[in-house]
Every structure is written in C-alpha cells, then in structure tokens.
C-alpha positions in Angstrom: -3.0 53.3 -26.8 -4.2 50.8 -24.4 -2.6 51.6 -21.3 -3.6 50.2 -18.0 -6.5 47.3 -19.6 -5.2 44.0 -18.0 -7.4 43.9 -15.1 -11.1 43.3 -15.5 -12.3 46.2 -13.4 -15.7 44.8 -13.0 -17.5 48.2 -12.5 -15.9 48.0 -8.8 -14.1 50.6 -7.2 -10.3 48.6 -6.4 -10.8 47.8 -2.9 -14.1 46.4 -3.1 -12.8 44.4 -6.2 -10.1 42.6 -4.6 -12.0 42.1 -1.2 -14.7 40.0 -3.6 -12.0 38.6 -5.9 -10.3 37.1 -2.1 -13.6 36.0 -1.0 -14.3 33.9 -3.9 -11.2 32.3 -4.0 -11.1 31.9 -0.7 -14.4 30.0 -1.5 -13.3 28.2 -3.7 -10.4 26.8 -2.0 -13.1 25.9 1.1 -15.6 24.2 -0.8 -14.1 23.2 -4.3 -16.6 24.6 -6.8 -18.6 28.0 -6.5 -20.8 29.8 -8.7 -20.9 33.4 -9.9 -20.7 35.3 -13.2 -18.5 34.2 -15.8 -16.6 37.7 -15.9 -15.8 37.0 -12.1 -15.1 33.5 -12.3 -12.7 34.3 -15.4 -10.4 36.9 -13.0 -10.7 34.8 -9.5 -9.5 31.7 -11.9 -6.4 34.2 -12.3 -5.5 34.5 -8.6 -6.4 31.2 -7.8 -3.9 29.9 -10.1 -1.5 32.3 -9.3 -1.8 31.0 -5.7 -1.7 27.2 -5.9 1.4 27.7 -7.9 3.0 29.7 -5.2 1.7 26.9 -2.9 3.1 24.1 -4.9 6.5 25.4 -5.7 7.7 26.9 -2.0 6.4 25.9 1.4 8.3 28.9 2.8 6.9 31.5 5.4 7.3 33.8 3.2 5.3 32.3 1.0 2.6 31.5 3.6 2.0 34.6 4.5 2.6 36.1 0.4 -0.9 34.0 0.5 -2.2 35.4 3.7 -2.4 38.5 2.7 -5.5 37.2 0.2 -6.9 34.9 2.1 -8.1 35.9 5.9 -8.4 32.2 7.2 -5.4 30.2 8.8 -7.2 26.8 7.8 -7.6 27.2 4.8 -4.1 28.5 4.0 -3.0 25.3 5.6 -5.5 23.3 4.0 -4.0 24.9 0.3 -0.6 24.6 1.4 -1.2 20.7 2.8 -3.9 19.1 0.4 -4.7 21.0 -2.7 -0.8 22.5 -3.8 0.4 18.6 -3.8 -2.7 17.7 -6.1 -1.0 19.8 -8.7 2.5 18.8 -8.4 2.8 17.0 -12.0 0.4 19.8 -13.4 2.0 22.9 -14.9 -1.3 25.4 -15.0 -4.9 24.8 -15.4 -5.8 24.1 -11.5 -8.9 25.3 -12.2 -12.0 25.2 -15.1 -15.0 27.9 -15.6 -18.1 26.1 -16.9 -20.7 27.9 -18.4 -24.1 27.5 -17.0 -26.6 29.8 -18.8 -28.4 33.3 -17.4 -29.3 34.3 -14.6 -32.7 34.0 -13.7 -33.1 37.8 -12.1 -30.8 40.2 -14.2 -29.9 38.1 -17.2 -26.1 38.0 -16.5 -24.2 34.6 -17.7 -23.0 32.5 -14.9 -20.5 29.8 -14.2 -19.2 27.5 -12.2 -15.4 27.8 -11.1 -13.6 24.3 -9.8 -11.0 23.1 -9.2 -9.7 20.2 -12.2 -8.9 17.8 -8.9 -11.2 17.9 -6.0 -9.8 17.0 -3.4 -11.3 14.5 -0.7 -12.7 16.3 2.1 -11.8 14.3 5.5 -15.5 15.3 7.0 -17.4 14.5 3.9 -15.9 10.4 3.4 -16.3 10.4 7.5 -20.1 11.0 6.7 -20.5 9.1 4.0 -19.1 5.8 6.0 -21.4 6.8 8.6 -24.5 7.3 6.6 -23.6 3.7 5.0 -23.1 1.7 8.5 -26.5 3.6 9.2 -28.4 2.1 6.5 -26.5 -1.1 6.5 -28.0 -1.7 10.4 -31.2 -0.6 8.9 -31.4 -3.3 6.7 -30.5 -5.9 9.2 -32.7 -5.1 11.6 -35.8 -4.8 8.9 -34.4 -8.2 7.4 -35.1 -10.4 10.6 -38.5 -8.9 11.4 -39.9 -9.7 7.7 -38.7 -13.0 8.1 -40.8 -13.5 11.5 -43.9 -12.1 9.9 -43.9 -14.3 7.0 -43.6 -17.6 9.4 -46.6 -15.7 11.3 -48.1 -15.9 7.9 -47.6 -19.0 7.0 -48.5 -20.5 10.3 -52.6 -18.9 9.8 
C-alpha cells in the first residue's frame, strides 16, 4: 500500500522542511527566479502555486494572513497580494517553471532554476535603469564637445 507518499520528504525532519520550503518561496516571490535542486524546486513550485492562486482569487484577511503563516515578511505578502496575483488573473495554473540546469559542481546533485512565467517589473530596478541611462547619456555629451575642441586644436597646428 502506499500510504502517506504525496509529500517529497526531502530527507528533512517536517519542521525543518517546511521552514526551507517557506524560505524559498518566500525567495522566490522577492526576487523572481532562484536556484536550488530540482527535487526542491519541484515541491516549493507546489506551494508557490498554491499561494498565488489564493492571492489571485480572494483579497480577504483571511486570506492574507492564510499566506502569513508561510511567509514571515509583511512586504512581500503585499507585494504578492498587489503585483504578482493580478499578473495571473487570465492564467489558470502554471505561475511558475523549473528549468534544468545541470550538476552541481560540489556534490553532483541536479539543479534548477524556479521562476515565475511573468516577471514582474520591479519599481527599484526600472528606477535604476533610467538613472544609469541619463548617466551615460550626460557622459556622452560632455565627452562629445571636448573631442570636437581638440580636433579644431588639431587642425589649427
């Protein structure tokens, strides 16, 4: 008989499995894409889906704090609840993908990476990408008049 098999018990006692199973989603949910072995990206794929569908389908307290209970920080519950649960709304399942990378290096166990299908667009990351462009964009224009000067100089010799 095959009693009590639907959870991956990844040779972890239960508390320390579902402490590292919260973590990585709670990873995931922070930056977008994280990498760990493909037996642990397989299970925190389940609870990650679980959640943005409980996300998606009732902005409720109850709810809210349903997801809580996994993950520890307030922003990121908001941020799940406010920009990644809408992503999904037309999407019935598959919020996320596990892509194979290979071995790892030091123990030889298969890795993947687990992301989200949508990413979403990170307020600090397109605020510091504007920057960086008005940065080199001054660059340019200041390096643009001073070449000009030297060739005159040049051409005046």
């Amino acid at each position: 008989m095959r009693h009590n098999d639907k959870v991956k018990k990844l040779s972890k006692p239960a508390d320390h499995r579902n402490a590292m199973l919260n973590n990585l989603v709670t990873s995931l949910f922070e930056k977008s894409v994280v990498i760990t072995t493909t037996a642990k990206a397989k299970e925190a794929r389940k609870l990650a889906e679980r959640m943005i569908t409980i996300a998606k389908t009732d902005d409720s307290v109850h709810a809210r704090r349903e997801i809580a209970k996994r993950i520890r920080s307030n922003e990121i519950v908001k941020r799940l609840f406010e920009e990644i649960a809408p992503m999904y709304k037309a999407r019935n399942g598959g919020y996320t993908r596990v892509i194979s990378v290979g071995l790892r290096r030091g123990d030889g166990a298969s890795t993947s990476i687990l992301e989200l299908v949508e990413k979403p667009a990170s307020k600090e990351k397109s605020e510091k990408k504007g920057e960086k462009k008005e940065e080199k964009k001054e660059k340019k224009a200041e390096k643009k008049p001073a070449k000009k000067e030297e060739k005159k100089t040049e051409k005046k010799k």
